[in-house]
C-alpha positions in Angstrom: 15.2 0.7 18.9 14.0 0.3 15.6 11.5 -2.0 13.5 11.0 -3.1 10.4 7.8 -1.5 8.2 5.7 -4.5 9.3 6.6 -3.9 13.2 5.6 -0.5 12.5 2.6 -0.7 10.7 0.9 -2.6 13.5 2.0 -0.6 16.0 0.0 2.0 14.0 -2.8 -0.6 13.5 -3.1 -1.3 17.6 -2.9 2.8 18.2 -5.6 3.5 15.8 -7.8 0.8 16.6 -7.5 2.2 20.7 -8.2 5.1 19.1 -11.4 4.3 17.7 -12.8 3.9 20.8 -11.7 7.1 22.4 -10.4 10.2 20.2 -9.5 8.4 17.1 -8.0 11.5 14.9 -5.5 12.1 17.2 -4.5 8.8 18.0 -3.9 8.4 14.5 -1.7 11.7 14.7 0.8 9.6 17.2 0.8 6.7 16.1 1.7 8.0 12.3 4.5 10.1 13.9 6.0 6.9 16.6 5.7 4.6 14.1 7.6 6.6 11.5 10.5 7.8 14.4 10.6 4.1 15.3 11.1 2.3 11.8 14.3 1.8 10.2 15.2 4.0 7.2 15.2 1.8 4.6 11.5 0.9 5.5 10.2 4.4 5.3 9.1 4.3 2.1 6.4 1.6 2.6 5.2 3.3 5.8 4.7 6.3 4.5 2.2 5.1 2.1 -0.3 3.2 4.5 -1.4 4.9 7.7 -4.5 6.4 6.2 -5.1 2.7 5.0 -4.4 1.1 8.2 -6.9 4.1 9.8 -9.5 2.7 7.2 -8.9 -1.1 8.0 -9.4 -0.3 11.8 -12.4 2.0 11.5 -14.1 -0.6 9.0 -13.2 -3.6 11.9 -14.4 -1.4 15.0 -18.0 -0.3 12.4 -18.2 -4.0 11.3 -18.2 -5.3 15.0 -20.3 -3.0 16.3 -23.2 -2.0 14.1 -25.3 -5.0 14.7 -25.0 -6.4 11.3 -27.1 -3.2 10.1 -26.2 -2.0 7.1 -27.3 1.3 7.5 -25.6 1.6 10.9 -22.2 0.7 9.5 -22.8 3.1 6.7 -23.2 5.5 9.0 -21.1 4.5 11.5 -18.0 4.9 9.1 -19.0 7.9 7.1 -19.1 9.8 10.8 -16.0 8.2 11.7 -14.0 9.2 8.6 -15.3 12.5 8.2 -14.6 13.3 12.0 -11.2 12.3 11.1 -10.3 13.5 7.9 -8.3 16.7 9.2 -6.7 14.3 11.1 -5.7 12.0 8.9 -4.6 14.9 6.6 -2.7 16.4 9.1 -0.9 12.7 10.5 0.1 11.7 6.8 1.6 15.1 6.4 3.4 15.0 9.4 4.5 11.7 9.2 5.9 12.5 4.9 7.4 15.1 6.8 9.6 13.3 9.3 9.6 10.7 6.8 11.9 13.1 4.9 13.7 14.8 7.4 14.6 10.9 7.9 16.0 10.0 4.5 13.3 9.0 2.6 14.7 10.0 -0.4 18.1 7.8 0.4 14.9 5.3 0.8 13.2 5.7 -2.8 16.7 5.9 -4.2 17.4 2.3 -2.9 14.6 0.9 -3.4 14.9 1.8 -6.8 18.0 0.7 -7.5 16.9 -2.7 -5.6 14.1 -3.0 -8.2 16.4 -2.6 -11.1 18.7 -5.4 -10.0 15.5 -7.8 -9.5 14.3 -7.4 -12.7 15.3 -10.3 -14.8 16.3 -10.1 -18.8 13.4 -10.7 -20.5 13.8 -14.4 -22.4 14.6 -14.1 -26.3 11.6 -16.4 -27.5 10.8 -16.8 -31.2 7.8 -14.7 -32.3 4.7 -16.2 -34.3 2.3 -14.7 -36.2 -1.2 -14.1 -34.9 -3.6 -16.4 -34.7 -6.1 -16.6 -37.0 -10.0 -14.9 -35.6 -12.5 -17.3 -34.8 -10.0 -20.0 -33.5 -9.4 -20.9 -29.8 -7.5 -24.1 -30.1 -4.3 -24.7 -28.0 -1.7 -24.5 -30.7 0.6 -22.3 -32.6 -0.3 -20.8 -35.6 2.0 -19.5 -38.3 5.8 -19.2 -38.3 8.7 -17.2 -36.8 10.1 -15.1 -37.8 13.2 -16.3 -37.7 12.4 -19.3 -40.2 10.3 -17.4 -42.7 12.2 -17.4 -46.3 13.7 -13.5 -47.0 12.3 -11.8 -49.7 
């Protein structure tokens, strides 16, 4: 079975935000690693980037809810929670780049850039005008083209 990058990332959304209300680094850890072994290759490249975002999004959701609309409790509440994590989150973004690789996220990056190229349309040929002048914000056109000016 696989997903596509949004299927995984909320998988990795639901596991983390379980996890921050048990053990929330290594949660994060398996659900970094499942939802990279579940997504489809050509996906892996936007997975890769985002679990220690998702992590983020779900700790600031499970700190917003529950510090009482105290500011200093959510402060708090966050810095713990991200600092308790950070070997975790280190450890699960490392992992997961590595079976990320192992993978073919290179084949990934490769098609995705070749994807981009194809997208990227020829730029218009539009005459060019001189600057306008300082001092004026009006709507118009000052100047000529280039194309029209007499050669000297």
């Amino acid at each position: 079975m696989k997903v596509t990058a949004r299927g995984a990332i909320t998988l990795l959304f639901f596991v983390c935000l379980l996890g921050q209300f048990t053990l929330p680094g290594p949660f994060f850890l398996v659900g970094a690693l499942a939802a990279v072994w579940l997504v489809n290759p050509r996906d892996l490249l936007t997975l890769v980037v985002s679990p220690p975002l998702v992590f983020f999004v779900s700790a600031l959701l499970v700190e917003g809810l529950g510090s009482g609309g105290s500011l200093q409790s959510f402060g708090l509440g966050m810095f713990t929670t991200l600092s308790a994590a950070a070997p975790w989150l280190f450890a699960g973004s490392a992992l997961a780049l590595g079976l990320a690789w192992y993978r073919g996220l290179p084949q990934s990056v490769r098609a995705t850039r070749e994807d981009m190229k194809t997208r990227v349309p020829e730029p218009r040929k539009s005459k060019e005008f001189d600057a306008e002048p300082e001092g004026y914000f009006e709507p118009r056109v000052y100047g000529t083209a280039k194309e029209e000016r007499p050669q000297a």
